[in-house]
C-alpha positions in Angstrom: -3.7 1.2 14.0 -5.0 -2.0 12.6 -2.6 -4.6 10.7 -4.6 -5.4 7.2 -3.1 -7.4 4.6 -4.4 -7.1 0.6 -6.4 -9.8 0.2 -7.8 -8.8 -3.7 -6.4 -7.3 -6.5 -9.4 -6.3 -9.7 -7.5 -5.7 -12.8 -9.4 -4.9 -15.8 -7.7 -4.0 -18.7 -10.8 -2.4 -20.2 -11.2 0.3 -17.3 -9.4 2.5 -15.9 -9.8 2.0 -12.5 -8.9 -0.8 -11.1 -9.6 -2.2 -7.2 -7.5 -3.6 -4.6 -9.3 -5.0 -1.0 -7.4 -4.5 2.3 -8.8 -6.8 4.7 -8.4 -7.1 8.8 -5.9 -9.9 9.8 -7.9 -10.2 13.1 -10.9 -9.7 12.0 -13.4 -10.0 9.2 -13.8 -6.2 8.1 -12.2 -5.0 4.5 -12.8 -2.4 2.5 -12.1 -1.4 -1.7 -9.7 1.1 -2.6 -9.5 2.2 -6.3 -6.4 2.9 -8.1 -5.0 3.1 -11.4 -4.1 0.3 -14.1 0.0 0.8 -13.5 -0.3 1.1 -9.6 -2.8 -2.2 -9.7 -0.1 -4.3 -11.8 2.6 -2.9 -9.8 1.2 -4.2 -6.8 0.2 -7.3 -8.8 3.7 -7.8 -9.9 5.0 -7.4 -6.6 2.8 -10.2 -5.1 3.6 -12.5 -7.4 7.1 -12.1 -7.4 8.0 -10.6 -10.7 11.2 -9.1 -10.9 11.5 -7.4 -14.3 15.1 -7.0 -16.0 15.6 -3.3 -14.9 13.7 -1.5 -11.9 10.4 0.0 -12.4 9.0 3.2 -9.8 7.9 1.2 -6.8 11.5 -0.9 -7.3 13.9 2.5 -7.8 11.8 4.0 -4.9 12.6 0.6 -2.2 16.3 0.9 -3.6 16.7 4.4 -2.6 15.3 4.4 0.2 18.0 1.7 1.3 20.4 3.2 -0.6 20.1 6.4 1.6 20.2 4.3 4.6 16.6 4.2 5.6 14.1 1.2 5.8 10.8 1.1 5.7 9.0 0.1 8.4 5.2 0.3 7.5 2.7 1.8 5.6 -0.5 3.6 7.1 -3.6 4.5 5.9 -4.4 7.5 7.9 -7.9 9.4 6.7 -10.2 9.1 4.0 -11.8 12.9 2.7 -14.0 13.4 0.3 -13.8 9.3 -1.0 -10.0 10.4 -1.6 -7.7 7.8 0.9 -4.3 9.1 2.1 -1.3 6.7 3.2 2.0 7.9 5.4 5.4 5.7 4.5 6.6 5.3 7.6 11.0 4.7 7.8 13.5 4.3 10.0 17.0 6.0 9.6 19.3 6.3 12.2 16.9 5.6 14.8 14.7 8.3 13.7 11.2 7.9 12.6 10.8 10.0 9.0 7.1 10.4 7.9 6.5 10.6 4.1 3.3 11.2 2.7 2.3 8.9 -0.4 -0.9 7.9 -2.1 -2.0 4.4 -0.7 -1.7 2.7 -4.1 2.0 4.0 -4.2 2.2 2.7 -0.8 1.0 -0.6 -1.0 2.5 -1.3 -4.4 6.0 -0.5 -2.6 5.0 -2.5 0.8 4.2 -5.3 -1.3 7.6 -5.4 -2.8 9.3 -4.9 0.1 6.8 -6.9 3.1 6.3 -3.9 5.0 3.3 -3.8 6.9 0.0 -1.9 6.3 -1.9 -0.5 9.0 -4.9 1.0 8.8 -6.2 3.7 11.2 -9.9 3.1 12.9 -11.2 5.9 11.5 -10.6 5.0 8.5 -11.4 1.2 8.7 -14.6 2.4 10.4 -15.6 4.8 7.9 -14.8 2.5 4.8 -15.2 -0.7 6.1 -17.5 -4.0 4.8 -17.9 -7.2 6.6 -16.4 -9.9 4.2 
């Protein structure tokens, strides 16, 4: 698996489809994943540190998650089908390993809140990838 970090976030408030760019932290490949308008200023939220008043999805989701005794210990992108790319939460509870499968936006917006890592698989960074 190979660590990436979101390096762009494309919101446009007159599309629906917004873009987010993982890119290698060793390296210079990256690729574009599109998302929706709430998952793009979740994730947007989250990197800037914007706590609203009550939780939104991505904030209930970290807080149960701890509140069931779990952590998350990283996000991976594992395959891309079909154009369609498909994310695993990874967490820890009680020393066990408990795989969840989540669409990547989901998943990012949610590592971003909570620093989590994202890892990428090499199939997938080799199928999607662009030199930046």
């Amino acid at each position: 698996m190979i660590p990436v970090r979101l390096s762009r976030i494309l919101i446009s408030e007159t599309s629906e489809q917004q873009v987010i760019w993982l890119r290698e932290i060793s390296g210079e490949r990256g690729f574009p994943i599109v998302i929706g308008f709430f998952e793009a200023a979740a994730i947007d939220r989250n990197v800037k540190e914007i706590r609203p008043p009550r939780p939104l999805t991505h904030d209930l989701l970290a807080r149960v998650i701890e509140g069931l005794g779990s952590e998350l210990e990283r996000i991976e992108i594992t395959a891309l089908k079909e154009s369609t790319f498909y994310a695993t939460l990874v967490l820890s509870r009680n020393g066990d390993e408990v795989r969840i499968d989540s669409r990547p936006s989901d998943a990012i917006a949610l590592a971003a809140g909570t620093g989590a890592p994202i890892l990428v698989s090499e199939e997938v960074m080799s199928a999607a990838a662009q030199t930046t």
